[in-house]
N, C-alpha and C positions, 0 to 999 in steps of 0.2 A: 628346781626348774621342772625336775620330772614329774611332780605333785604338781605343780600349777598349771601347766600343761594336759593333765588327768583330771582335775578340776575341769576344766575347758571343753574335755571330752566328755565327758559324766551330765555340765551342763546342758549341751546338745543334743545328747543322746533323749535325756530326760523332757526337753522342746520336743522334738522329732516323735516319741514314742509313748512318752508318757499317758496314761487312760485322764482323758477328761471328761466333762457334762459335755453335749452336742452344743449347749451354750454356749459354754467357757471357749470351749476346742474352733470353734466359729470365730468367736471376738479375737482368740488367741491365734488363728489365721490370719486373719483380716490386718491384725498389727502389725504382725511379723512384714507379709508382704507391704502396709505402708513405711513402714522401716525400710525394707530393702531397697522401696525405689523411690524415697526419700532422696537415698544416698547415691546420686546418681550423676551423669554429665547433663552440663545446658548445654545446648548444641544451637550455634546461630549459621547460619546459610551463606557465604562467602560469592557463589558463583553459582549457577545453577548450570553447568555445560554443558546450555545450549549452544550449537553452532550460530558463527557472525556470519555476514553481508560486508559484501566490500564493491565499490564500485570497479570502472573496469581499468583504474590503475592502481588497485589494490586500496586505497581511500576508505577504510574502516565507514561502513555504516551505521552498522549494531556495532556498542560493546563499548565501553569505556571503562579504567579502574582509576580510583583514587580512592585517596585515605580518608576515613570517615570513624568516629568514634563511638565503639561497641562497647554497649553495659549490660554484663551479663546479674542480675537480680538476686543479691545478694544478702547478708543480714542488713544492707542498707534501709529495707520494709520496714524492717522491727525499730530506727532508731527514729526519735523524733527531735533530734537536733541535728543541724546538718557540719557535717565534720569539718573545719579548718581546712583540709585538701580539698573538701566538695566545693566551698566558699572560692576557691583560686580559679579551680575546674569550671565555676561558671560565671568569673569574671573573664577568663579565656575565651570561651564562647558568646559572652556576651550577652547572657540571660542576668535574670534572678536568682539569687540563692533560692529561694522556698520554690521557685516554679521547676528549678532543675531535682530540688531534692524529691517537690512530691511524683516528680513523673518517674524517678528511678524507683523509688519505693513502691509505686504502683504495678512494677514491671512485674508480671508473671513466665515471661521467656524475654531470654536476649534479644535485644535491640541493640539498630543503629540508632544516634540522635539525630533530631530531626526538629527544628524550630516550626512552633505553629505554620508560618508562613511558607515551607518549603515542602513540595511532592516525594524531595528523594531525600535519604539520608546526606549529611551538610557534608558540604567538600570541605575538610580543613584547609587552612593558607600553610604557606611555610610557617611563617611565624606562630600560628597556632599549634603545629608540630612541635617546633622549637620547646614552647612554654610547658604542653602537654607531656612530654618528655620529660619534665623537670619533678612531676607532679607523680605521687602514688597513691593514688585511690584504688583502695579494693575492688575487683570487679569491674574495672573499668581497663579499657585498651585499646590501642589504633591501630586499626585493622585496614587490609585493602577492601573495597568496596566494589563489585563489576554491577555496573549501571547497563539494562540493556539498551534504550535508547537517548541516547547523547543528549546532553541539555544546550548543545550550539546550535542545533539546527531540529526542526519541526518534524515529527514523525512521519513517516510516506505510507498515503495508503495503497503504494505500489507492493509496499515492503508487507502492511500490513501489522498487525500487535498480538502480543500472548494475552495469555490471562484464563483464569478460572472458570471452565466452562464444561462441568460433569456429562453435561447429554454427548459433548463433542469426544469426551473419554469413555464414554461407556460404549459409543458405536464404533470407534478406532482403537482401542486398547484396552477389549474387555479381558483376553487371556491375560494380557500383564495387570489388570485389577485384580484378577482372580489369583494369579503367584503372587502378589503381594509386591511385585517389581515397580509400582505404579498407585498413585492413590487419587482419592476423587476432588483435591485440593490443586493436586497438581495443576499446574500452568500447560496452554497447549495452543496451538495457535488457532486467533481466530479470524482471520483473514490474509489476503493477498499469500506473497513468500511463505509467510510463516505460517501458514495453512498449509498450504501445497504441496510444501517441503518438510512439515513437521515432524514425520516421521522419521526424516535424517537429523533433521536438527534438537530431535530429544539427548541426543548423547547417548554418555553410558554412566550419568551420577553426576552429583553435584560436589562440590569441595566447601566443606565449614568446617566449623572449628568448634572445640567442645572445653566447657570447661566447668571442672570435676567439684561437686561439692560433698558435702555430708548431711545429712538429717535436718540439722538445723539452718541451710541454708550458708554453712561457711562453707568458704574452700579450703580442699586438703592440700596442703602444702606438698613441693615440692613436683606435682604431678602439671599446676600450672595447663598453659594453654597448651591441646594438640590440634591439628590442624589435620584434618584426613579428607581424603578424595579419590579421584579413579586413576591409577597411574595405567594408564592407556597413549601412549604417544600419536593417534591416530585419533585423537578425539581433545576437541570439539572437531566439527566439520568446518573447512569454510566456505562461503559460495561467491564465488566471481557472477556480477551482474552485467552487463552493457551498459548502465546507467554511467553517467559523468556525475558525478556527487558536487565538484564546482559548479557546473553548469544546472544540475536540478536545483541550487540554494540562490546562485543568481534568478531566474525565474519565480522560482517563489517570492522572495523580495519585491520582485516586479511589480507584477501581480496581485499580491496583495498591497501593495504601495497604491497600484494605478485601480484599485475597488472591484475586484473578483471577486464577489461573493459567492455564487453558486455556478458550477462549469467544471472543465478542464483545459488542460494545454499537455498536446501529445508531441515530443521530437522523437524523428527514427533518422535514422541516416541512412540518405538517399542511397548510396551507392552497396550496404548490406543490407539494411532492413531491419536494424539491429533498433532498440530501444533505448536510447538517449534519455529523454528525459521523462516524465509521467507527473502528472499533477494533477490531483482533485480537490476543489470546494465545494461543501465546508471544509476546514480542517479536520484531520484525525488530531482528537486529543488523549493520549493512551490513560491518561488518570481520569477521565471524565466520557466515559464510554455510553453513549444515550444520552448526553445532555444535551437543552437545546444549545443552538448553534455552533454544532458538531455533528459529524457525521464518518461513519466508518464506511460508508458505500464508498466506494472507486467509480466515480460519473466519466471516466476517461476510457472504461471497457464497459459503461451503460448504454446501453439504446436511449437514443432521441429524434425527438422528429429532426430531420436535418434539412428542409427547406429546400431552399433553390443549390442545394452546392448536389443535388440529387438529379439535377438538370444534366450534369456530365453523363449521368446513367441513361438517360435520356434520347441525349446526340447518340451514344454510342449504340444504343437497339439501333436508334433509325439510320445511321452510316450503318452497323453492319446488315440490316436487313435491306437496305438499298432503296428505304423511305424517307433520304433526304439525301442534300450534297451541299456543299461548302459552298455553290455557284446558287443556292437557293436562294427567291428573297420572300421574306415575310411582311404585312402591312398588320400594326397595333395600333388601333384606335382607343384604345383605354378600356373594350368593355370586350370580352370574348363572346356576349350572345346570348351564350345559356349555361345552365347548371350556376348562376349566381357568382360568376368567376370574372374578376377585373385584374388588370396590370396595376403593379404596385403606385406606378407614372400613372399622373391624371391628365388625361389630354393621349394617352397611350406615346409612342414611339415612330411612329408612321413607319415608313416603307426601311426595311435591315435586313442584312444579309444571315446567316445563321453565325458567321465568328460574331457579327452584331448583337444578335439576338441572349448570345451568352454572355458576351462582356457586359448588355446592360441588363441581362438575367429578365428576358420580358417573358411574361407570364404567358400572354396571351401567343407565341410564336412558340411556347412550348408545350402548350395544352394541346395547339393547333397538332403539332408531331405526334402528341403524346395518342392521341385517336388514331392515330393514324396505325400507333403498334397494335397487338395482343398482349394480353396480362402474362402467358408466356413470352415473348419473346423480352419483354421487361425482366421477368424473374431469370431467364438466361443471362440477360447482359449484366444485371446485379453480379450474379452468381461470379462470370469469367472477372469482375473487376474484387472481387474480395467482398462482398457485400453480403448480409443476410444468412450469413453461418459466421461462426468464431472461424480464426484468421489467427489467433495467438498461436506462440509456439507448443505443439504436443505431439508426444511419441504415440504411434501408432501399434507397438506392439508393446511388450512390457521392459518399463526401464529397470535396467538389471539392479541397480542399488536397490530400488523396491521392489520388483518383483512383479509391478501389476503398471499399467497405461500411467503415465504423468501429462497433468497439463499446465504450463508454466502459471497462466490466468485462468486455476480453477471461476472465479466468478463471471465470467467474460460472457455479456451477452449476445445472439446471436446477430438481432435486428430481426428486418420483415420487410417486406414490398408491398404483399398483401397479405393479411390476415386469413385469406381462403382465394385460392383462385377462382373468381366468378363462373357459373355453368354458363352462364348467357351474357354477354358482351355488353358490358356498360360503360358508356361514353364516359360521364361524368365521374364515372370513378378512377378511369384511366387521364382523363384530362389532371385530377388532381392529383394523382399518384405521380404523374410526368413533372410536378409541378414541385413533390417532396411533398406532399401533406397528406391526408388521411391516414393509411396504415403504413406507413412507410416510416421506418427506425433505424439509426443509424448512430454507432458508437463512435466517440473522437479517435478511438485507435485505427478503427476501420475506415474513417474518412484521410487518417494520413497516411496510412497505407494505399491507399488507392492511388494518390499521389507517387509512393514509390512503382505501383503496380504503373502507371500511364510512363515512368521515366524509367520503366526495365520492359519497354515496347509491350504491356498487356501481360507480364509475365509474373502473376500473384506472390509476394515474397510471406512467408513466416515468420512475423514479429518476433524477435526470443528478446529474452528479458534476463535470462541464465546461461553463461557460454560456459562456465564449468563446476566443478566439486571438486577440491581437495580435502587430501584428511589432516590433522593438527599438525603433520610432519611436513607437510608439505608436497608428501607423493598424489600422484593424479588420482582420482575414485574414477570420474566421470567425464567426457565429454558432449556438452551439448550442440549438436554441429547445425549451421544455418540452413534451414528450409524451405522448400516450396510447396503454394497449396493450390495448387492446379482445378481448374474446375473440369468436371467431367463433361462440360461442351466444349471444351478447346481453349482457346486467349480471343482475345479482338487481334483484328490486324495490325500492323505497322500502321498502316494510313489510319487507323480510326486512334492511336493513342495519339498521335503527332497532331491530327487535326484538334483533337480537345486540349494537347500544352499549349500551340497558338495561340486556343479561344481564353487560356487560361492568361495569356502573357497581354490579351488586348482588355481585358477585367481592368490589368490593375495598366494599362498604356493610358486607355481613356472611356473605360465604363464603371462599374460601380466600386472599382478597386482603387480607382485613381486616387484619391489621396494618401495612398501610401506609397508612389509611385517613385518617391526619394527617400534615400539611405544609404547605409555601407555596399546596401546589393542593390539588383536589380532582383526583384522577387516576382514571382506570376502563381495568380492563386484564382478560387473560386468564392465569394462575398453568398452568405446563405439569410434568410429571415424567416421563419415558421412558426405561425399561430400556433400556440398552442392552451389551453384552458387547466387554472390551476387551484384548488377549491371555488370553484363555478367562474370565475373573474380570467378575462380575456390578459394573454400574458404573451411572452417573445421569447423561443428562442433566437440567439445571434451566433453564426457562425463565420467562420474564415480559414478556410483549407491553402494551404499553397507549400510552395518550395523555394527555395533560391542558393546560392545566384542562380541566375538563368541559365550563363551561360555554363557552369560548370556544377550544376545541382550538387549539393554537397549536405541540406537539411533536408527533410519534407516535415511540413508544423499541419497540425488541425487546434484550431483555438473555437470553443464552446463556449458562450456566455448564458446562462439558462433562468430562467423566470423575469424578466428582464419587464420595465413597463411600455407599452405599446407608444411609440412617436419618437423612443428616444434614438437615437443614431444609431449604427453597429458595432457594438464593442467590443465585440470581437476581431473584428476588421485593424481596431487602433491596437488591439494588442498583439496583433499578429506582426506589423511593423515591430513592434517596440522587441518583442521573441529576435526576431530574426537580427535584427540591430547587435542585442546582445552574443548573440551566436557568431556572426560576424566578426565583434571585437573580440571573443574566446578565439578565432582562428587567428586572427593578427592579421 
């Protein structure tokens, strides 16, 4: 033993030290290390621990596991008949013998399998457990699988998706590219939640499993599968959201049932301000990122033209600047004059009062007003109702988990009244500004909000969309507490919010709301329509802002219908009934 053992030494010694040619000693490098990391572990990816998303009665949103079958790439290459086990293996699965064996032979790293037809690695059934268990193919094993977004319900682009996106690593995580903690493959998030929060929700490592071969691509016995990961009990993160995860899957349903193509539908609850539910068309498709018809914008924190539901903006300058009263009456003949501007009605409206004037949303009684303000005192009364700045929830100074400002709706647009405040007083632009159209933008968050800002008497609430953070144990990291965004001219009065619920409540009694006037509630809202031009061709937006019930507000909805073709009814209007119905029967 002691001679062969000194043989051993002698040998090594003689590698190590021995004088070669610069030739020989190069080739004779170059093997050794393909040799040594020949013989090495395959390592497949179990979990990447990232933190989940849970809605706000814990309702898992990210993150699913199930059992799925890992083939790690074995001398299976080399054979070219396929083994009797392989043959069982993918009568199990339900493939081809020759299409299972060439795709393992093919394998240069561990994989899940995955039928041509299917995005994610295949959820086995019990019964596939069963039989697969029965079965010993080398190289092959059922492993749990963490799915980050669920295959029961349709990705949110409130939540947002990961994915591969180097420019987004290299401007947020260039010292951990640089230590090596971090690499340009990595996954990182690129919108909504997973944006905004990614820096919590990177974790501290991922959990896979390794399994050990030699040179020639067998495994060494006995060492078999290890499974290693970050034993950190405080990681993953999770984040509690406001969203109803029920309630945002019935709506989608909806919606895309009743032909939403491109829009939103925004719910907050009336009495916090909290963010219920969030929905944008297109879909977010996370496998199919850029395709057409998809889209990963969030049109539910986008600016849009918002039409006539901008007419609230409107009354409320002229009640607070003391350029109108409820005792006012206006006469609509159909045509307002000049600047090219007609009432939607042909034959106009005749003689209406201003609740009149809003419930049947007449153009011309509100242009009339609209001359009447300044382009400031418009961009004032915006401002007091939550308009034309972001509204979502963000910390003002630095959130301690990170270190530096958070903002719940990094993407959140802010809108616009006007694009410039005019030096010189132009009629025509303020007529159509009073009217919602020119430069005037407005996001579906910030039109349901306003709704909550008129039913907390003028008192701007902060959207949150995340009310906490915990760490994987369950102890508190973070609280996100509900806020206010006050405008620096003050609120409207009591009397100017109360008078615009009224005008709201006679929309849908007997003006242009009126056919949604029956249901579970009595609901009161504002009915919007805005030209807008979309590759040169005359297009619609359709809107419908409200709340209900009436008597004891308990939702506030904004429903966006967008590129819509000109003549056809307000589709927004019908889905805003059909929202609220559903919400209704969720309360019982």
């Amino acid at each position: 033993m002691s001679l062969l053992l000194m043989l051993y030494m002698l040998r090594i010694a003689w590698l190590q030290f021995a004088p070669a040619a610069p030739a020989m000693a190069s080739r004779a490098s170059t093997q050794l290390k393909a040799e040594s990391v020949a013989q090495r572990e395959r390592e497949l990816v179990l979990d990447t621990g990232r933190g989940d998303f849970y809605d706000a009665n814990g309702l898992a949103i990210t993150g699913e596991t199930y059992k799925a079958l890992a083939v790690f790439p074995l001398q299976q290459r080399a054979r070219t008949n396929i083994p009797k086990e392989l043959a069982k293996l993918a009568g199990v699965l339900g493939v081809r013998e020759v299409a299972l064996g060439d795709w393992m032979r093919g394998l240069k790293e561990p994989a899940f399998w995955r039928s041509a037809e299917e995005r994610l690695p295949h959820k086995l059934t019990e019964h596939q457990l069963r039989q697969i268990d029965k079965l010993h193919v080398n190289g092959v094993r059922v492993l749990p699988y963490r799915n980050r977004y669920p295959e029961a319900f349709d990705p949110k682009h409130v939540i947002g998706y990961t994915s591969q996106h180097p420019e987004l690593l290299r401007s947020d995580y260039s010292e951990r590219l640089e230590d090596k903690t971090m690499k340009l493959t990595d996954q990182t998030g690129g919108s909504g939640l997973e944006r905004s929060l990614d820096e919590l929700l990177q974790g501290v490592g991922a959990t896979s499993v390794s399994y050990f071969t030699n040179g020639a691509d067998e495994p060494l016995h006995g060492l078999d599968l290890r499974v290693t990961g970050p034993d950190n009990p405080y990681y993953p993160l999770r984040i509690t959201t406001t969203l109803s995860l029920p309630i945002q899957n019935k709506l989608e349903q909806y919606i895309d049932k009743n032909g939403l193509k491109e829009g939103a539908v925004v719910v907050l609850d009336a009495v916090t301000g909290d963010i219920v539910s969030m929905i944008s068309r297109p879909k977010l498709v996370v496998s199919r990122i850029g395709v057409s018809g998809t889209d990963t914008a969030n049109h539910a924190i986008r600016a849009a033209v918002p039409g006539s539901i901008f007419k609230l903006v409107t009354e409320a300058a002229a009640l607070e600047a003391g350029m109108t009263s409820e005792g006012e009456s206006f006469y609509c003949g159909g045509s307002y004059g000049r600047y090219g501007l007609h009432c939607w009605k042909r034959g106009g409206h005749g003689t209406l009062t201003l609740q009149e004037a809003l419930a049947d949303s007449c153009n011309v009684a509100f242009a009339t007003i609209a001359e009447r303000l300044s382009a400031r005192q418009l961009t004032i009364a915006a401002d007091q109702l939550g308009l034309a700045r972001q509204v979502g929830w963000a910390s003002e100074r630095a959130f301690q988990p990170l270190g530096k400002p958070l903002k719940q709706l990094q993407d959140e647009e802010a809108g616009t009244v006007f694009s410039r405040i005019p030096a010189v007083r132009d009629g025509g632009q303020l007529a159509q500004t009073g009217i919602g159209q020119r430069d005037v933008r407005m996001s579906p968050l910030q039109a349901a909000n306003l709704m909550v800002t008129l039913l907390h008497q003028g008192v701007v609430q902060e959207p949150r969309l995340v009310s906490e953070i915990r760490y994987g144990n369950g102890q508190l990291l973070a609280k996100l507490p509900r806020q206010l965004a006050p405008a620096p001219y003050g609120q409207i009065s009591l009397h100017t919010a109360q008078t615009l619920l009224r005008g709201m409540e006679a929309v849908v009694a007997y003006g242009t709301g009126s056919s949604i006037n029956e249901g579970r509630w009595r609901v009161a809202g504002k009915s919007g329509t805005a030209q807008v031009t979309r590759g040169g061709q005359e297009r619609i937006n359709h809107w419908f802002v409200g709340y209900g019930p009436v008597q004891s507000p308990r939702y506030a909805v904004a429903v966006l219908a967008e590129n819509r073709t000109p003549g056809l009814s307000n589709k927004a209007t019908v889905l805003f009934r059909g929202v609220m119905d559903i919400l209704a029967a969720d309360e019982g």
